[in-house]
MARMARMI-705749 format. One record per atom (N, C-alpha, C): residue number from 1; x, y, z. Coordinates in Angstrom, 1 decimal. Atoms other than C-alpha are relative to their C-alpha. Example, Ala and Ser with C-alpha at 12.3 -4.5 7.8 and 13.67 -1.06 7.14 Angstrom:
<sites>
+-----+--------+--------+--------+
:   i :     px :     py :     pz :
+-----+--------+--------+--------+
:   1 :    0.9 :   -1.2 :    0.0 :
:   1 :   12.3 :   -4.5 :    7.8 :
:   1 :    0.9 :    1.2 :    0.0 :
:   2 :   -0.9 :   -1.1 :    0.0 :
:   2 :   13.7 :   -1.1 :    7.1 :
:   2 :   -0.8 :    1.1 :    0.8 :
+-----+--------+--------+--------+
</sites>
This chain:
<sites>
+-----+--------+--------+--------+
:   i :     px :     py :     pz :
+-----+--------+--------+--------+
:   1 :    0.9 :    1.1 :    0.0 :
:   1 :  -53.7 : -103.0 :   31.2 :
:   1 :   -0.8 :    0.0 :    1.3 :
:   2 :    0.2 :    0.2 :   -1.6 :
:   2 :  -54.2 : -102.7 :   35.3 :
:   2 :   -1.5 :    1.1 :   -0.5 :
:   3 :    1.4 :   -1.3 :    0.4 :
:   3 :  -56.6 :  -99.4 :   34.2 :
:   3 :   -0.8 :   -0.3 :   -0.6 :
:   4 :    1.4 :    0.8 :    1.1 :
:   4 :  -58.9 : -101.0 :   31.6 :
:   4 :   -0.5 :   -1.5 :    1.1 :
:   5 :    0.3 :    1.2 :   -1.0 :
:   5 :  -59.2 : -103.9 :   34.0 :
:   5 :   -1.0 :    0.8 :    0.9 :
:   6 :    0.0 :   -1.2 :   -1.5 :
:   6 :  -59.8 : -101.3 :   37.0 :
:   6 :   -1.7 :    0.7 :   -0.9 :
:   7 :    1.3 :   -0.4 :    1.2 :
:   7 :  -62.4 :  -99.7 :   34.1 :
:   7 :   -1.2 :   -0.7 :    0.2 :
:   8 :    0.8 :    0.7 :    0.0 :
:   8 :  -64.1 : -102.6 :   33.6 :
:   8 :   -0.6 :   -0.5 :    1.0 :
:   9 :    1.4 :    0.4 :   -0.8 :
:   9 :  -65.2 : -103.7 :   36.9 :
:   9 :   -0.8 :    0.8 :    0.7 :
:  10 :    1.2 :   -1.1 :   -0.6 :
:  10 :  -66.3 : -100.5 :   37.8 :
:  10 :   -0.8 :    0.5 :   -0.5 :
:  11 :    1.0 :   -0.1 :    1.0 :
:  11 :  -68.7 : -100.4 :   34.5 :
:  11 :   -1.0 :   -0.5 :    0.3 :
:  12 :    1.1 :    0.7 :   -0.2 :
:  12 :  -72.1 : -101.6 :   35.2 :
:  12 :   -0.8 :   -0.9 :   -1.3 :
:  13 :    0.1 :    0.4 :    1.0 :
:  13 :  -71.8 : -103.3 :   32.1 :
:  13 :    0.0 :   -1.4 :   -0.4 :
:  14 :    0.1 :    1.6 :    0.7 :
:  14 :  -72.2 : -107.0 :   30.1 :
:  14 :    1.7 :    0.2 :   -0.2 :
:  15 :   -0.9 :   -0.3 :    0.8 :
:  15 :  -68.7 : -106.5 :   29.4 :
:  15 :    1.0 :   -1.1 :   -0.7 :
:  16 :   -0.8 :    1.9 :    0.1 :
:  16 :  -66.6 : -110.0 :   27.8 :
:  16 :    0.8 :    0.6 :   -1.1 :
:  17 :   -1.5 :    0.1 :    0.7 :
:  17 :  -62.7 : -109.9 :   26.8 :
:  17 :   -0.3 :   -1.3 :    0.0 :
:  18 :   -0.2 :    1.0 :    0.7 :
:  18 :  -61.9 : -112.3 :   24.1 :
:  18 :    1.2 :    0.0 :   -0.2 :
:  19 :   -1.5 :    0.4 :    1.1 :
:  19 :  -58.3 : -113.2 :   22.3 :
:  19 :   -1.1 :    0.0 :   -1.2 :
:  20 :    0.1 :    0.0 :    1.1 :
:  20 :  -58.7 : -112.1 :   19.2 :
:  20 :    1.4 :    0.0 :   -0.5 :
:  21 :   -0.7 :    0.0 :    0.8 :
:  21 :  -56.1 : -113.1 :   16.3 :
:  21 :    0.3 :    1.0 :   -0.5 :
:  22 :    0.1 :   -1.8 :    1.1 :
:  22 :  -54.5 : -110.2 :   14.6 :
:  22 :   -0.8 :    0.0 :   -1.4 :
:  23 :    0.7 :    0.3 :    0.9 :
:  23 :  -56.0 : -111.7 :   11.3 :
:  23 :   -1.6 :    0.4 :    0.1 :
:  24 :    2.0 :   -0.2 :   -0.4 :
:  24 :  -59.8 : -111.6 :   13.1 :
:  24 :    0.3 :    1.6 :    0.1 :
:  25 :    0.5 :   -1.9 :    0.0 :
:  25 :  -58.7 : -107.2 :   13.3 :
:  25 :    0.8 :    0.6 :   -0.3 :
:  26 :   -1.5 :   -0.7 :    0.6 :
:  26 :  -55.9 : -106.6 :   11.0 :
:  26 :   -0.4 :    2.1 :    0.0 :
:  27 :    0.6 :   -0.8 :   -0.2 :
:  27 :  -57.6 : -103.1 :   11.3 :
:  27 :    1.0 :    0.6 :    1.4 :
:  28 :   -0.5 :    0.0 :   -1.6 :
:  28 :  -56.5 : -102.8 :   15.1 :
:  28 :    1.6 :   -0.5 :   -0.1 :
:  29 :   -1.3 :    0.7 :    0.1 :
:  29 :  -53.1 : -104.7 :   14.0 :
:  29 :    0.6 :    1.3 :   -0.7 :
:  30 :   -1.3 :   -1.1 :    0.5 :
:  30 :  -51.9 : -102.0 :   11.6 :
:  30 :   -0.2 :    1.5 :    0.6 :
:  31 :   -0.4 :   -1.6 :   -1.4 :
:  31 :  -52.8 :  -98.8 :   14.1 :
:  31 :    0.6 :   -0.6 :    1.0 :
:  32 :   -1.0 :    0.1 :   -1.3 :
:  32 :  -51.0 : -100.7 :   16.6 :
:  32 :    2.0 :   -0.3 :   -0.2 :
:  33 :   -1.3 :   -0.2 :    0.8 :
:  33 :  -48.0 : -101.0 :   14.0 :
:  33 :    0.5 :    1.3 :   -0.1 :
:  34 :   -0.5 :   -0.8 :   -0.3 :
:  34 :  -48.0 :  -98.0 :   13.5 :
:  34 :    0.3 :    1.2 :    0.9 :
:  35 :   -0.1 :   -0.9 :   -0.9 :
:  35 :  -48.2 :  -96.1 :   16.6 :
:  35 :    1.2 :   -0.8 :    1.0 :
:  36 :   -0.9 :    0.6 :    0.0 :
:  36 :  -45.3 :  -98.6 :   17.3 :
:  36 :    1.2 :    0.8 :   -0.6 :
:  37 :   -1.0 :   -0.6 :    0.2 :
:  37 :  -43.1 :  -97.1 :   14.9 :
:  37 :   -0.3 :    1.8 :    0.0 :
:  38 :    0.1 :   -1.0 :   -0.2 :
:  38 :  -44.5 :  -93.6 :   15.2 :
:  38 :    0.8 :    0.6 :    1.5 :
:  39 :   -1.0 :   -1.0 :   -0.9 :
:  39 :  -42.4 :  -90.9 :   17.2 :
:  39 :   -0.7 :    1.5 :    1.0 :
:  40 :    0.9 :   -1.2 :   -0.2 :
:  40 :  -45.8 :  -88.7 :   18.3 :
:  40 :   -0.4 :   -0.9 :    1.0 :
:  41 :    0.7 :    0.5 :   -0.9 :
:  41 :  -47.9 :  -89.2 :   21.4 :
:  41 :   -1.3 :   -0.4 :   -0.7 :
:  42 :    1.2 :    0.5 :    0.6 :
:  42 :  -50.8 :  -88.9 :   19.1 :
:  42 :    0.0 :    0.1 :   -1.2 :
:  43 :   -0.4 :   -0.3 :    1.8 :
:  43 :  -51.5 :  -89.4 :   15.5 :
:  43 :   -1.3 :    0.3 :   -0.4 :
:  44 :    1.2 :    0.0 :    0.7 :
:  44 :  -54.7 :  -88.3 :   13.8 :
:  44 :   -0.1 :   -0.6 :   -1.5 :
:  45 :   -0.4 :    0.1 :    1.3 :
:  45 :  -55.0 :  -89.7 :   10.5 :
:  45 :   -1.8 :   -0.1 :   -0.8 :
:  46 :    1.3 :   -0.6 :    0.7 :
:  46 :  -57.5 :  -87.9 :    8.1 :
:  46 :   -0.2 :   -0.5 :   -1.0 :
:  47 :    0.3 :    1.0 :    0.9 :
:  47 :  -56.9 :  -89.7 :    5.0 :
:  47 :    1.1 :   -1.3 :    0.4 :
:  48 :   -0.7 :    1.3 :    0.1 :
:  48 :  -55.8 :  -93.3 :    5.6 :
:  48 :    0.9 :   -0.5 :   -0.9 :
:  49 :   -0.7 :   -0.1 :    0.9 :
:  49 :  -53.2 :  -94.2 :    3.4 :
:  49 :   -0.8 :   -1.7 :   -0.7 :
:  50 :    0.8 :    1.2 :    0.6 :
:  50 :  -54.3 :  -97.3 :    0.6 :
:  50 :   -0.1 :   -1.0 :    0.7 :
:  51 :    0.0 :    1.8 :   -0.6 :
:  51 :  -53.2 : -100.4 :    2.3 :
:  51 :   -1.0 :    0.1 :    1.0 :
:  52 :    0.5 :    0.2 :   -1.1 :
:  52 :  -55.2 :  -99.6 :    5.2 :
:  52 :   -1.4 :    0.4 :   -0.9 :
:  53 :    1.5 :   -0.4 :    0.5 :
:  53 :  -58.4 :  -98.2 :    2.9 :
:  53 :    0.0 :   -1.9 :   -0.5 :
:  54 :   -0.4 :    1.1 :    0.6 :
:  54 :  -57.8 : -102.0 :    1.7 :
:  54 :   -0.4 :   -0.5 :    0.8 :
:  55 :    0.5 :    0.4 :   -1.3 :
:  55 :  -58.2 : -103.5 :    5.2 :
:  55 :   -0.6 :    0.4 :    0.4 :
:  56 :    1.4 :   -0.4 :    0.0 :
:  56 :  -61.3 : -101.5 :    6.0 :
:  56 :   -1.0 :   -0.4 :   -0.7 :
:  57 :    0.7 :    0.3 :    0.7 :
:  57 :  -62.6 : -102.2 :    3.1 :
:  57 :   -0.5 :   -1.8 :   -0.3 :
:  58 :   -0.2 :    1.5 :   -0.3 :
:  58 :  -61.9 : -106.0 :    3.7 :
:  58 :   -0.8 :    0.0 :    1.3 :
:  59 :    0.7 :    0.2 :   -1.0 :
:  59 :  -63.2 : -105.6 :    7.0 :
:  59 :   -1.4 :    0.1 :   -0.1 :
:  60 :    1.4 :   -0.7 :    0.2 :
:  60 :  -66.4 : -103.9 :    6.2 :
:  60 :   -0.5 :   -1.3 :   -1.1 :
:  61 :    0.8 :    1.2 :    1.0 :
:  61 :  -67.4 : -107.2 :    3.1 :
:  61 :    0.1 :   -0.9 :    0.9 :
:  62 :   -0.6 :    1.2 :   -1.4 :
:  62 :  -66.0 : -109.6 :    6.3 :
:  62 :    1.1 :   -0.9 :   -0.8 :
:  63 :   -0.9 :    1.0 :    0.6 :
:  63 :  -63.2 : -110.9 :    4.1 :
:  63 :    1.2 :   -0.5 :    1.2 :
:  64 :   -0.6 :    0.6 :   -1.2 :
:  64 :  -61.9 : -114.0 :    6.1 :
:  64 :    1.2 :    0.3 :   -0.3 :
:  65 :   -1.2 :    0.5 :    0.1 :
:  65 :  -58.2 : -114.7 :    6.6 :
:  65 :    0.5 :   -1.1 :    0.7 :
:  66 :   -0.2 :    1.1 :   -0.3 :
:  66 :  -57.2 : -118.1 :    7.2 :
:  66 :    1.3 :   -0.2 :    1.0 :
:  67 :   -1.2 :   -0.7 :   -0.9 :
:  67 :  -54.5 : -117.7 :   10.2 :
:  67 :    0.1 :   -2.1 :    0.3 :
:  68 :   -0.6 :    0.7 :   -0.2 :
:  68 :  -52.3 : -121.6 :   10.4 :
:  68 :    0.3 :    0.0 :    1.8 :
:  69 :   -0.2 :    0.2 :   -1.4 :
:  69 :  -52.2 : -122.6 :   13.9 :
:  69 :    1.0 :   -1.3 :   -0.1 :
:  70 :   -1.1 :    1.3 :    0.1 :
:  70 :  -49.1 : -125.4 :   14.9 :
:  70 :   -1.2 :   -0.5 :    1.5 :
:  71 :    0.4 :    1.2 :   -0.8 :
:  71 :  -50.6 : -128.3 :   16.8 :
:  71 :    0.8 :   -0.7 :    1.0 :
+-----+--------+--------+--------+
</sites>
C-alpha cells in the first residue's frame, strides 16, 4: 500500500482514491477471492469461468446491488 501511495505522488496526475463497496466492483472482489485462495504468484485466466462471465456481464449493463448498511 506504502508503494502505490509513493506511486501516486510521484504521478503528475488528477489522481482521487475512493472506498468503494465490494458490491460497487464485485469484479475486483472475486479476483481478489481468488488470488486469496490461489497457491500461484500469478494467474492468467483466459477463459473466465461462468459466475464471473455473469459479473462482467452485470457490470458491463451497470446492474446495481443494493449493499444494507447498519446505522
Amino acid at each position: 500500500v506504502e508503494q502505490c501511495r509513493e506511486l501516486i505522488k510521484t504521478a503528475n496526475g488528477g489522481f482521487i482514491i475512493e472506498h468503494c463497496y465490494r458490491e460497487g466492483n464485485r469484479v475486483a472482489d472475486w479476483l481478489a477471492n481468488e488470488g486469496v485462495e490461489a497457491n500461484h504468484i500469478v494467474t492468467v485466466i483466459i477463459n473466465p469461468p461462468v459466475n464471473l462471465c455473469n459479473t462482467l456481464r452485470d457490470d458491463v449493463t451497470e446492474v446495481s446491488i443494493p449493499k444494507l448498511l447498519n446505522s
